[in-house]
N, C-alpha and C positions, 0 to 999 in steps of 0.2 A: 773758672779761675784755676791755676794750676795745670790746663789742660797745654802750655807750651813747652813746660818745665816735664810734663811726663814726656812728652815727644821726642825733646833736647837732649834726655838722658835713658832714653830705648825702655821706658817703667809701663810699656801698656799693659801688658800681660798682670805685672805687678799690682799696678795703679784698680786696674779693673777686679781682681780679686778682694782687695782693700775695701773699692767701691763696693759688690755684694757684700762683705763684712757687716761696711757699716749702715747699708739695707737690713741686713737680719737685726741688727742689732738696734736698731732703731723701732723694728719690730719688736722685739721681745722688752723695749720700754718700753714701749706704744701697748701693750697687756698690760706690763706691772702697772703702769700708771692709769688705766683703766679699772683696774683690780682696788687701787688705792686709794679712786675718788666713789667706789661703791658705797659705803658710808656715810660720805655729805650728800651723793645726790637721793640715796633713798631716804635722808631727813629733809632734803629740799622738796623732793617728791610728795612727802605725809604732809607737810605745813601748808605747802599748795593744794592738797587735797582735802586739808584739815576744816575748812570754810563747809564742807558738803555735809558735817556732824550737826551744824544749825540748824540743819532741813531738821531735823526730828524734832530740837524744844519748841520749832515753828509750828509743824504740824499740827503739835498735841495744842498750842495757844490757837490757832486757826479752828482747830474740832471743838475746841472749848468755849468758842468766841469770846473771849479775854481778848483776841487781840481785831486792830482793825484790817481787814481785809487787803484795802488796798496798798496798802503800809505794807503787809506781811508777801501782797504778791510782788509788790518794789523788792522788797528785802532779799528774796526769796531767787530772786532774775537776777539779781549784784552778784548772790552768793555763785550761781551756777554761773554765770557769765567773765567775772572775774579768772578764775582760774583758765579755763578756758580760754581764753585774750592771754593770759602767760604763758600756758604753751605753746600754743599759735604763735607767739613772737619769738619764744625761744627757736622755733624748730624753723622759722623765717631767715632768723638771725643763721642760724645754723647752717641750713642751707646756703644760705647767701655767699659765708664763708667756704664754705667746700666750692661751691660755681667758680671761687676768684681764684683759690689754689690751684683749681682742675686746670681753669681757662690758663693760668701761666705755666703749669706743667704741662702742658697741650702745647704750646707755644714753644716752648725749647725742645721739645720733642721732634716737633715736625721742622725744627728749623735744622735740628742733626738730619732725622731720615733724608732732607732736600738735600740736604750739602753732600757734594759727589767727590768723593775719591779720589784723590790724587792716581793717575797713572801709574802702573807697574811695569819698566821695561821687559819685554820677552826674554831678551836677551843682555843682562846687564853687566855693566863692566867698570872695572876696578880705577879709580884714580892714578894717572901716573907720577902726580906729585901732587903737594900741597898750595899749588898756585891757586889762582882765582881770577875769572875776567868776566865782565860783563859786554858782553856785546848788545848794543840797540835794543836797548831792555825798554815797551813798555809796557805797563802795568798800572790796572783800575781794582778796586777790592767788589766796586760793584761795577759790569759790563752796562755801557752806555755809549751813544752814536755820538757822542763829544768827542771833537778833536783834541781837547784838555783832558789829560791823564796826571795819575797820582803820580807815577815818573812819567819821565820822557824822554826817550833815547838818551839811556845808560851806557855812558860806556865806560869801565874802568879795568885796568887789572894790576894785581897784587901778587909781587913774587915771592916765593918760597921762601919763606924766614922772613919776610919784611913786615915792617910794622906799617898801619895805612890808618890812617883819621878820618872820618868825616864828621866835618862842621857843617854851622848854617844855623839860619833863624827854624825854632819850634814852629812842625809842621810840614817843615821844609822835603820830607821824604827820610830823613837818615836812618830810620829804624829802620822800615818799609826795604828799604836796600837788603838789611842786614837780613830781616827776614827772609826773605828770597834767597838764600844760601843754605838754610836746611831745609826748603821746599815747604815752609810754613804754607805758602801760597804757590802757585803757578804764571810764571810770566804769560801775559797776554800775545806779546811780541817780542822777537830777540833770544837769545840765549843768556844763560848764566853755566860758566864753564869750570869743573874745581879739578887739577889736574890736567888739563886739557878736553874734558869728559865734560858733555852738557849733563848735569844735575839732574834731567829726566832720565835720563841713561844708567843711571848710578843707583843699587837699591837701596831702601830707605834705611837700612841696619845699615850698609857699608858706610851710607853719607852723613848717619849720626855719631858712629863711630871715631869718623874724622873730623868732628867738629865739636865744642863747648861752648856753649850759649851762660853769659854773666845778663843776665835782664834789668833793666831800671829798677820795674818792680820786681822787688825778688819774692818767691814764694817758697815760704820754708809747710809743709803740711806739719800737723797736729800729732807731732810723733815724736821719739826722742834725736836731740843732736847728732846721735851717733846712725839712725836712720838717716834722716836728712841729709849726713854726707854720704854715706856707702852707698846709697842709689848711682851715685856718682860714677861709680864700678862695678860691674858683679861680681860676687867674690871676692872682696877685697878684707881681709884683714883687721883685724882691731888696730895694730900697730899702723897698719896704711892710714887707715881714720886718722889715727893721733897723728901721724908725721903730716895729715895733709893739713888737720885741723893747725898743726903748728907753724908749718907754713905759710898759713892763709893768716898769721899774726892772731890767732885765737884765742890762745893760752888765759890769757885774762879774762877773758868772757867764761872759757870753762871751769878755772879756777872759783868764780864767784856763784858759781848752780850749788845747788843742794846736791843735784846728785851727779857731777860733773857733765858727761857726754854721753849719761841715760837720763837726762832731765827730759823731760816731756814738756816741749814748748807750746806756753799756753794752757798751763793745770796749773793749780798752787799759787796763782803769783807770779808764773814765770810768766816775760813778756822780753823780748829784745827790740833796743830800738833798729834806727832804722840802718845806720848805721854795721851793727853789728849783726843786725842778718844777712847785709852785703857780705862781711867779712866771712861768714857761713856758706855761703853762697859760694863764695872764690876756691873756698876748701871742696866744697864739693867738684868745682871747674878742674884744682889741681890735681883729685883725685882721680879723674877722668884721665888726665893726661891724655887730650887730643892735640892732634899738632898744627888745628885752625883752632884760634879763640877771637868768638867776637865779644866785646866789651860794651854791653849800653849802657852811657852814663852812671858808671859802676860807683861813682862818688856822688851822685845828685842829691842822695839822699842823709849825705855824712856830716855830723858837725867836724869840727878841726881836728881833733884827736882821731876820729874813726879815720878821715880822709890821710892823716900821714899815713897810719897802721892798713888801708885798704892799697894804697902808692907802693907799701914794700909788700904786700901780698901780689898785686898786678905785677911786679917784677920780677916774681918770683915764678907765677904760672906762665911769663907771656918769653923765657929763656930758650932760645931757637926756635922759635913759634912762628907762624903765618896769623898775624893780628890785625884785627881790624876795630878800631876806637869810634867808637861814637862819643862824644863830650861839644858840651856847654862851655867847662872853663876852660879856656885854650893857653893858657899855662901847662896842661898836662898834657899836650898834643907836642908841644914846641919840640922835640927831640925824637918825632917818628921819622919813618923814611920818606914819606909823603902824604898830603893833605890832600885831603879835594874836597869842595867847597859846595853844598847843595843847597841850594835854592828854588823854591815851587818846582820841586822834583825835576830837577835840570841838574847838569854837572855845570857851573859857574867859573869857577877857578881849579888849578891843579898846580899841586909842586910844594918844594919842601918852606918852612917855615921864614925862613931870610930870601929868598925869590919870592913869596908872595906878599909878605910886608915891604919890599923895595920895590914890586910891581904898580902897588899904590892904588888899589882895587877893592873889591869886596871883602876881604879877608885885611887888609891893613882897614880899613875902617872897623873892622868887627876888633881886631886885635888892639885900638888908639881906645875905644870906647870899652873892652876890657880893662885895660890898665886906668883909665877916667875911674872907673869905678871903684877898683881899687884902694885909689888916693882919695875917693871921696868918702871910702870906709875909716881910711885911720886921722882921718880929719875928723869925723864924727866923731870918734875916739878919744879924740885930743882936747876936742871941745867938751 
């Protein structure tokens, strides 16, 4: 979790220092709290052990024959046995626990050391604009002798300042695309070209540089507001913060913290919906100031009010920009420069909003059953 957002915004160097941080310091709980249950477990320890002091009134009643033998050897086999049976399940129990942690920390462990490296050009080179093309792109996440792929000869391109959409039913590939422009993944087959430059070509600082990633799920880490955007930049400024935070339509989110834009999201009480981590999210994007931004369903997750206040932040970051939208409601598509249409990872339809509603296709069916829904909202309403 978090691990796209470090990539998107060049934080590995960063992120991975963080990561030991909160290694040590997990340790140095992992003592206190050790230290702190010394107390209950050595009174746990005596009261389980406490059963073995009956050996002796036994004894002396056994030497004295007051008591009856067989009785005394029952009694006698409870006392040492019992205890004995609780720490053997303790230490059962115990164990058992450590095997299930081990076995799932084993498991993500070896599933990083397998996963191989993206390429490094020898020789790498600079973007000559901010365009973007896909050529006969395909691409599986897992390699299989299927002539069915997750896309399937991709081909699209996006010019320099232009705004580009992709629609289509969940599932359909549209993230999957987007991914493949900051080398999330490796195309299987085809190119993907940003400047006229295939993206293998290009190093990984140059091509995060040129790009801002808005995620569905956005991931704000367990740090203050003012952290969570300035990653956004290196070096950037208190006053960058604020102006991007105000930009991004913040103000009232920060206004309402305790401790404005050194609140630590997620201590106290703090909690942002979902909403308004987008809006977090966008600040960090504007801060970046890259001159590609791609958009994933940056409002998915908004009620009405975040959704207008997240529409004037997207407006705000995507000014002379190379944009690429991904969206569900295609009311906020309607005004790019063009659309294309994905379906079971195919390019389906292409072209601007009034050619593809009057083509009378894929995309007018999507767009008749948008507006249906609509009207079946403020009927409900009404009723």
């Amino acid at each position: 979790r978090g691990i796209p957002v470090t990539k998107a915004f060049q934080q590995s160097v960063y992120s991975f220092k963080n990561f030991i941080d909160a290694i040590r310091n997990y340790g140095k709980f992992s003592a206190n709290y050790s230290l702190s249950t010394q107390l209950p477990m050595t009174a746990f320890t005596v009261s389980i052990n406490g059963f073995f002091a009956l050996l002796i009134p036994a004894g002396i009643l056994l030497v004295g024959g007051l008591a009856d033998v067989k009785f005394l050897a029952d009694f006698m086999f409870y006392i040492i046995f019992t205890p004995v049976c609780a720490v053997m399940m303790n230490r059962i129990m115990t164990v058992s626990q450590d095997w299930m942690l081990a076995s799932y920390a084993l498991e993500g462990i070896e599933e990083i050391l397998n996963e191989k490296p993206l390429a490094e050009s020898s020789n790498p080179q600079k973007p000559k604009s901010h365009s973007i093309e896909f050529e006969g792109v395909y691409f599986d996440y897992e390699k299989s002798d299927n002539d069915e792929h997750i896309l399937n000869d991709i081909n699209l391109r996006i010019n320099e300042n232009d705004s580009v959409a992709l629609v289509g039913p969940s599932g359909g590939g549209k993230t999957t695309i987007a991914s493949l422009i900051p080398r999330f993944w490796d195309v299987d087959e085809g190119s993907i070209k940003v400047g006229e430059v295939d993206v293998r070509d290009i190093s990984t600082r140059e091509l995060m540089e040129n790009i801002s990633f808005v995620f569905q799920n956005t991931t704000l880490f367990k740090d203050s507001i003012y952290n969570n955007v300035a990653i956004g930049r290196k070096g950037a400024s208190r006053e960058d913060v604020l102006k991007a935070l105000s930009l991004a339509q913040c103000d009232d989110i920060i206004d309402e913290l305790p401790d404005g834009i050194d609140t630590v999201i997620g201590t106290e009480g703090t909690y942002l919906s979902g909403g308004q981590q987008q809006r977090i999210a966008l600040a960090r994007a504007i801060l970046k100031d890259a001159p590609i931004i791609i958009l994933d369903e940056a409002t998915a997750l908004a009620d009405p009010e975040n959704e207008y206040m997240i529409q004037k932040a997207i407006s705000e970051i995507t000014k002379d920009k190379t944009v690429i939208m991904i969206a569900h409601r295609l009311s906020t598509v309607k005004n790019v420069d063009k659309i294309y249409v994905i379906d079971k990872g195919r390019v389906v339809e292409e072209g601007n909003h009034d050619s593809l509603v009057e083509a009378d296709g894929f995309y007018s069916r999507m767009w008749d059953e948008f507006n249906q829904s609509i009207q079946w909202k403020v009927k409900s309403e009404v009723a």
